[in-house]
C-alpha positions in Angstrom: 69.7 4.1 56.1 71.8 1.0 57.2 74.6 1.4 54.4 76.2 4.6 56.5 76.4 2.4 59.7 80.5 0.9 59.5 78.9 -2.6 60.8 76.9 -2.9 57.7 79.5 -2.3 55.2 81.2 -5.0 57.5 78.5 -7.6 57.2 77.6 -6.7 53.2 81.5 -7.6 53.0 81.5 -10.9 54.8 78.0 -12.1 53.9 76.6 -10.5 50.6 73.6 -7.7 50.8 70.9 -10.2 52.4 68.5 -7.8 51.7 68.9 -6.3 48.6 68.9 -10.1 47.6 65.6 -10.7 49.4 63.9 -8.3 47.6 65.4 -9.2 44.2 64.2 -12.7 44.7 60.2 -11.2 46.1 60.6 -9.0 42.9 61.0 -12.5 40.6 58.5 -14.6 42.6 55.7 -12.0 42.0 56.8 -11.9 38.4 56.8 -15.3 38.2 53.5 -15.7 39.9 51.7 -12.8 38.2 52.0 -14.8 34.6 51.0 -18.1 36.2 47.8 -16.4 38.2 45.6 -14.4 36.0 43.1 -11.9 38.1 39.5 -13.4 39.1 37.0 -12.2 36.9 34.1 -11.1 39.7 30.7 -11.1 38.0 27.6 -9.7 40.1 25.8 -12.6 41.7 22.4 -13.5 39.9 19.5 -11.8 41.0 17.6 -14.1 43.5 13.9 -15.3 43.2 10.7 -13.4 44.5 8.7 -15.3 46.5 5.2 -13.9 46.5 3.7 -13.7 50.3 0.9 -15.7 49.8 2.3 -18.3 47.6 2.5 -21.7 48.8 6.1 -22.9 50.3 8.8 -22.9 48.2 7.0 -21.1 45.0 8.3 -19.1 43.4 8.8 -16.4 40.4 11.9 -16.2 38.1 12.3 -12.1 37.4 9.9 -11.2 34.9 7.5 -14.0 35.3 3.3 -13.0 35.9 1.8 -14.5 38.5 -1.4 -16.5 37.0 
């Protein structure tokens, strides 16, 4: 896009391809980073506990469990 324009051949000259070495050093960053962070390993939350209606406050039955 840029490398047709006369002034960025100019400034690639004088001051290097900023860009192309911004990318390059992204590119080694998320290498780098992808073998230091491994992926979170999401597990489905536990199933939470039924409270029967006419149980007293704060009883309640782990899944499975009878009421007596």
């Amino acid at each position: 896009m840029f490398q047709e324009a006369p002034i960025y051949r100019q400034l690639v000259a004088e001051r290097g391809d900023v860009p192309a070495q911004v990318r390059d050093e992204a590119e080694r960053i998320g290498r780098d980073l992808q073998q230091v962070i491994t992926p979170l390993q999401v597990s489905a939350p536990p199933a939470p506990e039924r409270v029967w209606p006419s149980a007293p406050a704060g009883l309640a039955l782990t899944a499975g469990a009878q009421p007596s």
